[in-house]
N, C-alpha and C positions, 0 to 999 in steps of 0.2 A: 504494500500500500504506500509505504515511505518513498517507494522508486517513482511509484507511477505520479505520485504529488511533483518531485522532483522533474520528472519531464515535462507534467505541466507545468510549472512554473517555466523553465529554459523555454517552451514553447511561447508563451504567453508573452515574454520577455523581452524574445526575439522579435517578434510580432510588434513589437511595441518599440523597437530600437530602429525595424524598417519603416515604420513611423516615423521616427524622428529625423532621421539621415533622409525621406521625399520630404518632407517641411525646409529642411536645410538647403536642400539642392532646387527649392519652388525661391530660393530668395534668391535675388541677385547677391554677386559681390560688391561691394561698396569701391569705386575707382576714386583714387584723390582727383581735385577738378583744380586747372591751373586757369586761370584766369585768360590766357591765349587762345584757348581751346574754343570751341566753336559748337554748343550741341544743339542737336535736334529733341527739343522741348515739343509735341503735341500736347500732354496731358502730365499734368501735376499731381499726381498719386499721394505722399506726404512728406511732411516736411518736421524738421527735431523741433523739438520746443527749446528755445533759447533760454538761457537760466536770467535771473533777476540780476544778474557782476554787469561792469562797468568794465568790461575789459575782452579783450577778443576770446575767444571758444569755438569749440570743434563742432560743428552742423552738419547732419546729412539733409538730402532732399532725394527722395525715389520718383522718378515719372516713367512717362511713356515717350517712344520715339514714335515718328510718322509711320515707321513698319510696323507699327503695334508689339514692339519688344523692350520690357523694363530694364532701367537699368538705375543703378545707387552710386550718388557721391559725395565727399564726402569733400567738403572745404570748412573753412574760417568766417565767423560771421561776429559781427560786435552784437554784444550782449543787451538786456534789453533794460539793462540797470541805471542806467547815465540820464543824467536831466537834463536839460536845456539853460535850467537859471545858476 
């Protein structure tokens, strides 16, 4: 009885690990964006939330290209902490 629990579990396990490895491979990789660059922006999928600092931070933004293929990058954006007066 102790075996067959044991193979359910590795079953169940497995099942659940090939889960996670298609979730990981449905994301894009995230590309650094250099400022030179030139993209094909159709559609704005989402965007980081900028933290409340005064000072530059890491932001991703994921869209869509004209071909309808996603893709993540990953640049520098100032923070949404700074005031005007």
């Amino acid at each position: 009885m102790k075996k067959l629990l044991a193979f359910a579990l590795i079953g169940f396990s497995t099942i659940a690990l090939a889960d996670e490895v298609e979730t990981a491979a449905a994301q894009p990789v995230a590309a650094q964006y250099d400022y030179s660059q030139n993209l094909d922006i159709a559609k704005v999928i989402s965007l980081s939330t900028l933290p409340n600092v005064c000072e530059v931070v890491p932001a991703t933004m994921t869209y869509e290209d004209h071909q309808g293929q996603r893709h993540t990058i990953e640049y520098r954006a100032m923070g949404d902490g700074c005031s005007n007066g």
